[in-house]
N, C-alpha and C positions, 0 to 999 in steps of 0.2 A: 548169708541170708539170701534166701530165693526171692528174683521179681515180683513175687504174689507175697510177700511178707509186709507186712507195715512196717513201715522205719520204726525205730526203737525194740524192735520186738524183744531183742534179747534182754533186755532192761524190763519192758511188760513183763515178761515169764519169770522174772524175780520179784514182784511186788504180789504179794499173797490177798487173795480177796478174802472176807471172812462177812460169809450171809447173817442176815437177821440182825447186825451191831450200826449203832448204838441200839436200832429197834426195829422189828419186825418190818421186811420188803426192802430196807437198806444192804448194798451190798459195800463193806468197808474194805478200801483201797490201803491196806496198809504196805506203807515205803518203808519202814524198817527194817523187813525182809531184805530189799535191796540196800538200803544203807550199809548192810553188816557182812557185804560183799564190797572190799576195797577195790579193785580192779572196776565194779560195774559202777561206784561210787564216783571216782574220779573220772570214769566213761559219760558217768552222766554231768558231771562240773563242764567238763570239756565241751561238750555237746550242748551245753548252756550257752558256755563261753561263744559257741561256733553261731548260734541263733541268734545271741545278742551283735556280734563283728557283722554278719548277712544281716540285720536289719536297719541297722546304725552308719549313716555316711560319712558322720564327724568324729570326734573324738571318744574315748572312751566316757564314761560318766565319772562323776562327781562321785557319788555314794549309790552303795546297792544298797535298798530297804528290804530288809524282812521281816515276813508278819511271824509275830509269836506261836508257837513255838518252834513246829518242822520247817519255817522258813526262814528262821536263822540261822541255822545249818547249812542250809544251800545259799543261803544270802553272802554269808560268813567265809566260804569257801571259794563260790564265783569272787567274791571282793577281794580274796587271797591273789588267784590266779587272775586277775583283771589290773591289779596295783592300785583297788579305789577303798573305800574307806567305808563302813557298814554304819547303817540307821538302823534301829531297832525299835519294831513299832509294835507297842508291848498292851496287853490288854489292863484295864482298870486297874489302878493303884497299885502297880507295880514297881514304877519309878520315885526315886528318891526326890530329886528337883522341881523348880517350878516347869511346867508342862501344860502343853496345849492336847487335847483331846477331839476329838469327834462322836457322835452315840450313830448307831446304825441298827436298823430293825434286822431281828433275828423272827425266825417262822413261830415263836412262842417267846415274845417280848425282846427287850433289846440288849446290844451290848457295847463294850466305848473300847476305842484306842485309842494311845496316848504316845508322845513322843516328846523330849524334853524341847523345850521351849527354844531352846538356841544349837538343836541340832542340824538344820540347815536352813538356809536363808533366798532373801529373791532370787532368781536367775539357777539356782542351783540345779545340777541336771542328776534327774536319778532313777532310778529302773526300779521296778517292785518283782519283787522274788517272791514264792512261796512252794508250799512242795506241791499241791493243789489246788484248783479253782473248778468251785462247783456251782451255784448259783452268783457267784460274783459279789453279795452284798461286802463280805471283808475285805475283798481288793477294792471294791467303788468308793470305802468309805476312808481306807487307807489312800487310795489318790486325791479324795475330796481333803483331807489333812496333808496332807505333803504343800497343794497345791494353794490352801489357805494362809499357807506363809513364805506364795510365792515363788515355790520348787516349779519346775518341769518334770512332768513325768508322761515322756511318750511311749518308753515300754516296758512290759508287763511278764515276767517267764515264772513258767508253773512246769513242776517236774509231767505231772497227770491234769487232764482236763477231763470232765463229766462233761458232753457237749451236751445232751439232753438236758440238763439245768439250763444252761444257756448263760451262764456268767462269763467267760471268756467274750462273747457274743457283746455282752452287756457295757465291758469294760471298752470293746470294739468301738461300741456307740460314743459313748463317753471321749473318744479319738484318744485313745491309749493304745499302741499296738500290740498285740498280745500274740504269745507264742508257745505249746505246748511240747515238750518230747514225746508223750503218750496219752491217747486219746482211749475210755471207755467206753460202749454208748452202754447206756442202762445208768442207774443212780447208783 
């Protein structure tokens, strides 16, 4: 990689954009490009792994949380190569058990996430994974859940960040620290 390179670049040049999806001016950041490259797969776990040790002064955490569905994969994997134990924070009536929920506004009405009820508890310390953070609402309302039953959750890793959204930003606010491998601008 040359000094004029962005960190991650090689990782960026495998994640395939594809214009106009879900709808017209959106540009879709699809990671399954790169997921289906083992080598750049486990370059990105490690590189997760190395973000969360540099921002972390104590111990590892508790449990990696991942949002349904691309961030159970990366949640699922970092939690492998970490020795911590994975949350799965799954959207509406997914989960068999009794379960606590959150609803959060979506740009065209709302939508809920849910986590069984006795998946973690006070004090518990735990990192939010996803593959993505673009306007922030899914990660702000999966930390407002976590932290409704007493978790800690001071950070936050996303494979790709949309900074023009401004939800990494958002989640910032909210005193979650947050950390991207590959930064877009544009939506």
């Amino acid at each position: 990689m040359s000094k004029h390179e962005a960190p991650n670049a090689d990782l960026a040049e495998l994640i395939r954009t594809i214009p106009d999806h879900p709808k017209p001016g959106i540009m879709f950041r699809d990671i399954s490009t790169l997921m289906l490259d083992g080598g750049a797969f486990a370059a990105t776990i490690d590189r997760l792994a190395d973000a969360l040790a540099n921002g972390n002064e104590g111990d590892p955490p508790e449990l990696i949380a991942g949002i349904e569905a691309r961030g159970f994969v990366f949640a699922s994997a970092l939690a492998y190569r970490l020795g911590c134990g994975v949350l799965m924070l799954r959207k509406r009536g997914k989960l068999p058990g009794p379960r606590v929920s959150v609803e959060y506004a979506l740009e065209y009405g709302t939508d809920m996430l849910e986590m069984h009820d006795d998946a973690c508890g006070p004090g518990a310390s735990i990192v939010l994974v996803d593959d993505l953070i673009a306007t922030g609402g899914t990660a702000l309302a999966a930390v407002e859940l976590l932290t409704s039953r007493g978790a800690h959750v001071e950070q936050a890793l996303f494979v790709i960040d949309l900074p023009d959204l401004g939800g990494a930003d958002r989640l910032r606010e909210a005193g979650v620290s947050t950390h991207a491998l590959i930064a877009f601008d544009g939506d």
